[in-house]
N, C-alpha and C positions, 0 to 999 in steps of 0.2 A: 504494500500500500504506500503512493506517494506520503514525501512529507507535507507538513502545511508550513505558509507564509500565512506572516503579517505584513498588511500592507493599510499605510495610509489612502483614503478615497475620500470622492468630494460629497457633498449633500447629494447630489443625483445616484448615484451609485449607489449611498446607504442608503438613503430615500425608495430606491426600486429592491431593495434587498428586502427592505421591513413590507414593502408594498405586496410584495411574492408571499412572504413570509411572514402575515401578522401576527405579532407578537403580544400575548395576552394582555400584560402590562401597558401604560402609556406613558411611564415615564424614560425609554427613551426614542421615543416618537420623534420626527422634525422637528411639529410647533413646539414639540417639550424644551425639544436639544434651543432653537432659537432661540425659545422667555427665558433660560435661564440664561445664555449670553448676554443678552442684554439687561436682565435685571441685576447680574452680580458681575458685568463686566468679566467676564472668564474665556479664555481659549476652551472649545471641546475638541477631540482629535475623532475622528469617526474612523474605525477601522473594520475590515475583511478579513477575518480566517479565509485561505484560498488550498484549495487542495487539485491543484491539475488544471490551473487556470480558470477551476469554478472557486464561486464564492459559498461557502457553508459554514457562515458564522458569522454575524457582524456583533461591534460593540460601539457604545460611546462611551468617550474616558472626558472628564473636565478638569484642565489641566491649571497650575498655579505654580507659585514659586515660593522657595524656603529659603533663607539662607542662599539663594542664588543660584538653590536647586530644581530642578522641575517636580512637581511631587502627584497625583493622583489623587483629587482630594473628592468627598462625598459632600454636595452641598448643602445646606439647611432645606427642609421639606422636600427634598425625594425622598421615598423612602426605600424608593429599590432603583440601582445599577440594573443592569442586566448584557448576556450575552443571549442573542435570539441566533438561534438556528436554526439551518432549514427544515424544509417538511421532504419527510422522509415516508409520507404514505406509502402504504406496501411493505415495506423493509421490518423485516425482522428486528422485534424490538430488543435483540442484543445488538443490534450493528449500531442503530439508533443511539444507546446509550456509551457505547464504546466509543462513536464520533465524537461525542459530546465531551468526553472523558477526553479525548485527545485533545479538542479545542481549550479546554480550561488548562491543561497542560502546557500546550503553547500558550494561553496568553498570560501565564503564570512565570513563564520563564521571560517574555518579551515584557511585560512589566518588573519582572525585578531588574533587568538589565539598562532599562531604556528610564527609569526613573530610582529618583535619589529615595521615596515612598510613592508606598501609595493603599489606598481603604475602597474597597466597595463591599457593596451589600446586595445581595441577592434575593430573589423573589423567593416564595417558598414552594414553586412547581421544580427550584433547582436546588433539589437534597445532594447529589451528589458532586460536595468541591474537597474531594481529598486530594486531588493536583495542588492545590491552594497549599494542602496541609502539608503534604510531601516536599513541595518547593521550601517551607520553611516557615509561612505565613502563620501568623495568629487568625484561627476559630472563634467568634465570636457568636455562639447562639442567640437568638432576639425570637419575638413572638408578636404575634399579631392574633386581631380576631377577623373570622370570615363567616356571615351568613350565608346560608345556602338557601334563595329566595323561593326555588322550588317546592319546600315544605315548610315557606313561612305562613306564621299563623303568632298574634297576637297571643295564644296561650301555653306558646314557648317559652313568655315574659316572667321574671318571676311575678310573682303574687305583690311586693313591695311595688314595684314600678309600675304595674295594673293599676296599681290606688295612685300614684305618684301623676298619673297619666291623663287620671280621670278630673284629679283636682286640677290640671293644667287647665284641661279643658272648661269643668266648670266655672274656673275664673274668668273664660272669658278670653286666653289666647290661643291665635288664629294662625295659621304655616302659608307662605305665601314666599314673594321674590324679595332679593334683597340687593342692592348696590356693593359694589367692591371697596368702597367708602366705609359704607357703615360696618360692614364684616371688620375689615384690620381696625377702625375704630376700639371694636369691642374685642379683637384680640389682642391689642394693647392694655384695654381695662383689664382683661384676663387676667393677665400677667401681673401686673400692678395689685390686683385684690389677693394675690399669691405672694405678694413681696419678692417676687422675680422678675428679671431683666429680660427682657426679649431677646431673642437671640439675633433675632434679622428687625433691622429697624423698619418702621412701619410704611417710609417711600418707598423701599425696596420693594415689602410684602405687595401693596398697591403695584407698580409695576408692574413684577410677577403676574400679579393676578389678572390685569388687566390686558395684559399678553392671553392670557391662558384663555380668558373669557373670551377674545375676538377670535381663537382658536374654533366657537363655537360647544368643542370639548370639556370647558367647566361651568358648572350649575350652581349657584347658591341658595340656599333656603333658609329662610329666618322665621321667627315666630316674635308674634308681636302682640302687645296687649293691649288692652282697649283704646287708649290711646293713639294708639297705631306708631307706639316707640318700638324697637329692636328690641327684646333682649337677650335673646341669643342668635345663632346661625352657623350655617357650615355649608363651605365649599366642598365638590367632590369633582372629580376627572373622571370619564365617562370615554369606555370605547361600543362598539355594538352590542355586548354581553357580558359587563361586568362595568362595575363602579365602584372609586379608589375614596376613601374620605379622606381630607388634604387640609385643609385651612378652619379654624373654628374659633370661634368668639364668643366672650357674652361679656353684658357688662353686669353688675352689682345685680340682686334683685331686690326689688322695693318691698315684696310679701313673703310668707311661705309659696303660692302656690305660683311664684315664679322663679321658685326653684327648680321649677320641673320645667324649666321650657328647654335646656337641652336634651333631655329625654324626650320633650316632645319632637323636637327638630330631628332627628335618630328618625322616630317611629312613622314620623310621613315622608322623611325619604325613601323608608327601607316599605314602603307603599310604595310610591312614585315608581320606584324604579322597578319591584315585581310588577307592576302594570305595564312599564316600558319595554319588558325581555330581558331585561340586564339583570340575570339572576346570582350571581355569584359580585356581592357588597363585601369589599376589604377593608375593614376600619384603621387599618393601617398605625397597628400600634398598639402592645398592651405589655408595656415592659416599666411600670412603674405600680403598684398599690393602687392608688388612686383610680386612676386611668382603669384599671382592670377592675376594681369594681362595679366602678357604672358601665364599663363596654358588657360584664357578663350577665348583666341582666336581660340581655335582649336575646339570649339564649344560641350565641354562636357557638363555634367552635376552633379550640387554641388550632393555631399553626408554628412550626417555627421555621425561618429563614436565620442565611447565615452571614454576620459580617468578616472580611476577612481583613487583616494590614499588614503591612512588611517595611520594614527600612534595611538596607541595602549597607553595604558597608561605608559609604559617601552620606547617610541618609540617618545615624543611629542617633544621632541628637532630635531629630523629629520625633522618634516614637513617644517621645514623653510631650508631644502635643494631640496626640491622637486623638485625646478628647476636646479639645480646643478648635478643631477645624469644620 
């Protein structure tokens, strides 16, 4: 069996790889790869796994600099890298995963060579990155929640959040559209009612968002009270059959029963979009306490994906930024 090359290619090239080849995920799509050049200012490099002058693998990598090194860095809100592969209809699903296994191999050895670091993070349909582990990299387990919209039903909810849901309602707040304004708005207050620092300043998040949104590909929904103020919402990225949640806000709540308006915002998306065909909702995230309590009442279930890092021998002072980037 031939070997593979990596080879850099321009937006057309990847563009017609992922077009052949759609890849579950949307974050790393064109419109994706573009918002975030322009919202954080970053090179991406778009590459082809090529095996006999065909292409059977692409990636995108977004590049930066350390110390005056090139590094591999994971930006704030993706939450998954990815290598998309081709479709291997027909093919025996050992040769399938064996391809697979070679690609991550090459782009495990063409990443430690060609950068001083570097971090991604993988979706969780790609279990297997022992290339990752064998090249030397750190394994980083992470978790996510996924509903499976095909056997959603409201009395998958626990029993708390049924009541939690109902008082939403009977106060009086309503699910509806919301501006890219008032969302990062309230996901500053977030932050703020946490005694935490944002991590991406709020023109950036706006940008971002506002990229994403003319993309067509991002939805907001907010829940509003009688008033018809905000006070919660959540962006989500949306390809034909599945929906990623992505950006979330809320600001203070005035009552008890506007504490429940993100659990309201949840329970008419995860409507909206089993009505749309988009059956499989990734809440993209449940690697803190918090977080994991309120995602588990909507009665998903855990996944894990894997992050992996490496610093090279030019590169061993970054790894103690790992978390910083």
């Amino acid at each position: 069996m031939a070997e593979l090359k990596i080879e850099k290619v321009d937006p057309a090239a990847y563009s017609k790889f992922l077009c052949d080849n759609p890849p579950r995920d949307p974050f790393s799509l064109p419109y994706f790869i573009d918002a975030y050049r322009e919202a954080f200012s970053c090179d991406a490099e778009l590459l082809h796994i090529i095996r006999n002058e065909t292409a059977v693998a692409s990636c995108a990598l977004f590049i930066a600099k350390r110390f005056s090194q090139p590094i591999v860095t994971l930006l704030p809100v993706r939450t998954y890298d990815g290598v998309h592969f081709r479709n291997l209809e027909g093919s025996k699903n050992q040769k399938q995963e064996y391809e697979k296994l070679q690609v991550l191999d090459a782009l495990a050895k063409y990443l430690e060579k060609e950068f001083a670091f570097y971090q991604m993070a993988f979706p969780p349909e790609l279990q297997d990155i022992r290339a990752f582990q064998w090249g030397g990299a750190k394994v980083i387990p992470q978790f996510t929640y996924v509903v499976d919209l095909s056997n959603f039903s409201e009395e998958n909810y626990t029993k708390s959040l049924r009541e939690v849901l109902n008082a939403a309602r009977a106060s009086g707040l309503t699910a509806g559209k919301c501006s890219v304004e008032e969302l990062t708005a309230m996901q500053q207050l977030s932050y703020e009612r946490h005694g935490r620092r944002a991590p991406v300043q709020a023109a950036t998040v706006s940008l971002l968002l506002n990229k994403l949104s003319s993309s067509g590909k991002l939805e907001i929904t907010a829940v509003r009270n009688g008033e018809g103020l905000p006070v919660a919402a959540l962006a989500r990225l949306q390809t034909e059959s599945a929906s990623y949640f992505y950006v979330s806000g809320m600001r203070p709540p005035a009552n008890d029963a506007e504490r429940g308006a993100s659990h309201l915002v949840y329970h008419e998306i995860l409507n909206a979009e089993k009505e749309a065909g988009r059956l499989r909702v990734d809440f993209c995230g449940a690697n803190t306490p918090s977080i994991n309590l309120f995602k588990s009442a909507f009665g998903p279930r855990l996944e894990t994906y894997f992050r992996v890092w490496r610093a090279n021998r030019f590169g061993t002072r970054l790894a103690s930024l790992v978390k910083k980037i």
